[in-house]
C-alpha positions in Angstrom: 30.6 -7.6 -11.2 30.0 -11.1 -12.8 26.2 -12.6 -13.0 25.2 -16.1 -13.8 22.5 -17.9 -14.8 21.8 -20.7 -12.2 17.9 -21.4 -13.0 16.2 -20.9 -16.3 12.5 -20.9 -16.6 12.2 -25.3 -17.4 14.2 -25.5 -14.3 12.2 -23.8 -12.0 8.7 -24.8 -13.7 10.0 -28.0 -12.9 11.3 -27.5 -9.2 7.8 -26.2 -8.7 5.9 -29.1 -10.0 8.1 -31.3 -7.4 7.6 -28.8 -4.7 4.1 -29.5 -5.5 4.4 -33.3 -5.2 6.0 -32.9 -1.8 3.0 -30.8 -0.2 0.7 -33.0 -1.3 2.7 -36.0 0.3 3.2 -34.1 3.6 -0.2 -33.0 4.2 -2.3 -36.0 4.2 -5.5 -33.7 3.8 -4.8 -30.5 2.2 -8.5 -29.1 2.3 -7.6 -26.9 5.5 -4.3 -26.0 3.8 -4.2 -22.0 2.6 -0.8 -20.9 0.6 0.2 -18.1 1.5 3.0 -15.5 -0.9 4.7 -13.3 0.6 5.1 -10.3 -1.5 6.4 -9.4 -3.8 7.9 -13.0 -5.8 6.3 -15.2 -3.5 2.9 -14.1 -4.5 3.3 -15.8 -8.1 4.9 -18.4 -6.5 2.1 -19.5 -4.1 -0.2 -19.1 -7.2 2.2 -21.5 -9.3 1.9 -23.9 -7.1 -1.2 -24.1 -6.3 -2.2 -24.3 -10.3 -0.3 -27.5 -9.9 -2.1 -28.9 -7.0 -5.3 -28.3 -8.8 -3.6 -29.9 -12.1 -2.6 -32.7 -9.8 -5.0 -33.3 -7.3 -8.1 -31.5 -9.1 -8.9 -29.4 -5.7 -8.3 -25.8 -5.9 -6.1 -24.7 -2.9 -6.7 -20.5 -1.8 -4.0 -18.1 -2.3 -3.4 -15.3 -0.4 -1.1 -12.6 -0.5 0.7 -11.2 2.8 2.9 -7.9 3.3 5.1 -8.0 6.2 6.9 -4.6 6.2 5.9 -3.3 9.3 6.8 -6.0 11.3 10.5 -6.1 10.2 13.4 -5.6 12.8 14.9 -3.0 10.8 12.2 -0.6 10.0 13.7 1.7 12.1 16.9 2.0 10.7 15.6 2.3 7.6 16.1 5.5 5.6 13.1 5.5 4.2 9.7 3.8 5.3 8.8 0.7 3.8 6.0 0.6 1.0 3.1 -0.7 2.5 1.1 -2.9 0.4 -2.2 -4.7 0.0 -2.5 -8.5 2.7 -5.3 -10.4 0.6 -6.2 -14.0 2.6 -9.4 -15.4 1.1 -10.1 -17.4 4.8 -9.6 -17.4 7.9 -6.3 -18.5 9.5 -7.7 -19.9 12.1 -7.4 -23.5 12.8 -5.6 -23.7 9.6 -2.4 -25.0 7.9 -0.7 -21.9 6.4 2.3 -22.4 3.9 4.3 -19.5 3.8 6.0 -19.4 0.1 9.1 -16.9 -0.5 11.2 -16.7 -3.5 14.3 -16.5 -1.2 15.4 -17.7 1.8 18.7 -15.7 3.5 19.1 -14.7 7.4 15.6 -15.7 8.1 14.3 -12.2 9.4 12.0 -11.6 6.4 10.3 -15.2 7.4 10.1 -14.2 11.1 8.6 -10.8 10.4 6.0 -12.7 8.2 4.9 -15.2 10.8 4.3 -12.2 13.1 2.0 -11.0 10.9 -0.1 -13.7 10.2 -0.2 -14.5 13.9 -1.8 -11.2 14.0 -4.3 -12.4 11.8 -5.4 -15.4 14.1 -4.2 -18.7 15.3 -3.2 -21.4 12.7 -2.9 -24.6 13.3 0.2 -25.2 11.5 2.4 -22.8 9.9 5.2 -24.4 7.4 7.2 -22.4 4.8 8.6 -23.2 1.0 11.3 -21.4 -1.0 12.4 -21.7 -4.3 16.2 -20.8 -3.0 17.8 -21.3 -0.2 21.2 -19.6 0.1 22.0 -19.9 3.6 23.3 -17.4 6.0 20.6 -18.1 8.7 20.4 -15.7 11.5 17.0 -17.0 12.9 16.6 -20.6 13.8 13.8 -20.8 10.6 14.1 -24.2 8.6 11.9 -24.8 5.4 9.7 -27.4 5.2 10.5 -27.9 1.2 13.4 -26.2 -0.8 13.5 -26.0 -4.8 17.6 -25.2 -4.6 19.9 -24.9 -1.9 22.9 -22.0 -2.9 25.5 -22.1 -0.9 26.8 -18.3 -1.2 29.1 -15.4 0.0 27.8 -12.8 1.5 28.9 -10.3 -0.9 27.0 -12.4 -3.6 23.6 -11.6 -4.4 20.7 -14.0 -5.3 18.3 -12.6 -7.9 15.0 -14.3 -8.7 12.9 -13.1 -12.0 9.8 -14.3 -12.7 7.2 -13.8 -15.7 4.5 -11.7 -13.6 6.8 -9.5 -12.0 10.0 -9.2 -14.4 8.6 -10.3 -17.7 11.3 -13.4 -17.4 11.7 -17.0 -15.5 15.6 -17.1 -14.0 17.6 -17.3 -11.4 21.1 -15.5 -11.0 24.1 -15.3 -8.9 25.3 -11.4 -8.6 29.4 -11.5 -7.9 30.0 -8.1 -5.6 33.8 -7.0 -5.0 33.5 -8.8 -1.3 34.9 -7.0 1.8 38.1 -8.9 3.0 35.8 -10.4 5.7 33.5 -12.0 3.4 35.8 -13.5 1.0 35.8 -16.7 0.6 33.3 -17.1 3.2 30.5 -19.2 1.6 28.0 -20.8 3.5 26.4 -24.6 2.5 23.0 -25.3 3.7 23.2 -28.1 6.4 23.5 -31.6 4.4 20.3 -32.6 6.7 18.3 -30.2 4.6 19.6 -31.1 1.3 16.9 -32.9 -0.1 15.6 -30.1 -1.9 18.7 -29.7 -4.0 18.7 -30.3 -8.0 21.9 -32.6 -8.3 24.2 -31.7 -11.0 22.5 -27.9 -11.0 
């Protein structure tokens, strides 16, 4: 197993603070906009980003925090039930723009499961959705709206985000699995339409 630092903590402070920039560019007015992390690492996230709309802008953007784990496609094959925990919005969804934040985005079904559950919670006006990585793999025809890295990636590799409030530590690593014969060699690039997102020379 080989593991490799591909993000420390300057690089993603920084890939936030752009992320940042590039909500506040695509949402003309932001004072209906709620972020919204879904947990666990994209809880932080949303809060990390909104600090830096507030730094830029001076408005305070809510936060709120959204557990999806009943409305995954795979709950019944799990062997054991999913941890439910705590969905804090500060607002109604109704009416509003909603940006979903995750640390990673893979086959898409976490990202599906979440929109089902804040549908259930009302009827935004506009739902959009950042990640800090994008690895690829899609299995759901979900695109992000604004990328911090795009990692093209086997899937026998394994895409591990750290951060201070949950870890104790800012990183991002590639995990190297023994791959199935199937799988090797099989890494998928994001689509170059959807590369802007991407940290040249990372």
């Amino acid at each position: 197993m080989a593991r490799k630092i591909i993000m420390n903590g300057e690089d993603i402070r920084r890939t936030l603070a752009r992320i940042a920039h590039e909500i506040i560019e695509q949402n003309r007015s932001i004072d209906h906009l709620i972020l919204v992390g879904m947990r666990t690492r994209g809880v932080p996230l949303a809060r990390r980003l909104a600090a830096n709309i507030q730094k830029f802008e001076n408005i305070t953007v809510p936060v709120g925090a959204l557990d999806f784990s009943l409305y995954r496609d795979d709950i019944s094959h799990l062997d054991k039930q999913p941890v439910v925990q705590h969905t804090d919005i500060p607002a109604s969804v109704d009416g509003k723009s909603i940006l979903l934040v995750d640390d990673v985005l893979y086959t898409g079904r976490s990202t599906r499961a979440a929109m089902d559950a804040l549908i259930d919670l009302g009827r935004p006006r506009q739902i959009q959705l950042a990640v800090l990585i994008d690895r690829g793999h899609r299995e759901m025809p979900i695109r992000p709206d604004y990328i911090g890295k795009n990692i093209p990636s086997a899937r026998h590799e394994e895409i591990q985000v750290h951060l201070v409030e949950t870890d104790g530590v800012d990183e991002v690593a590639i995990i190297s699995h023994e791959p199935n014969t199937s799988d090797r060699d099989q890494r998928h690039p994001v689509p170059a339409g959807k590369r802007r997102g991407h940290d040249v020379g990372k």
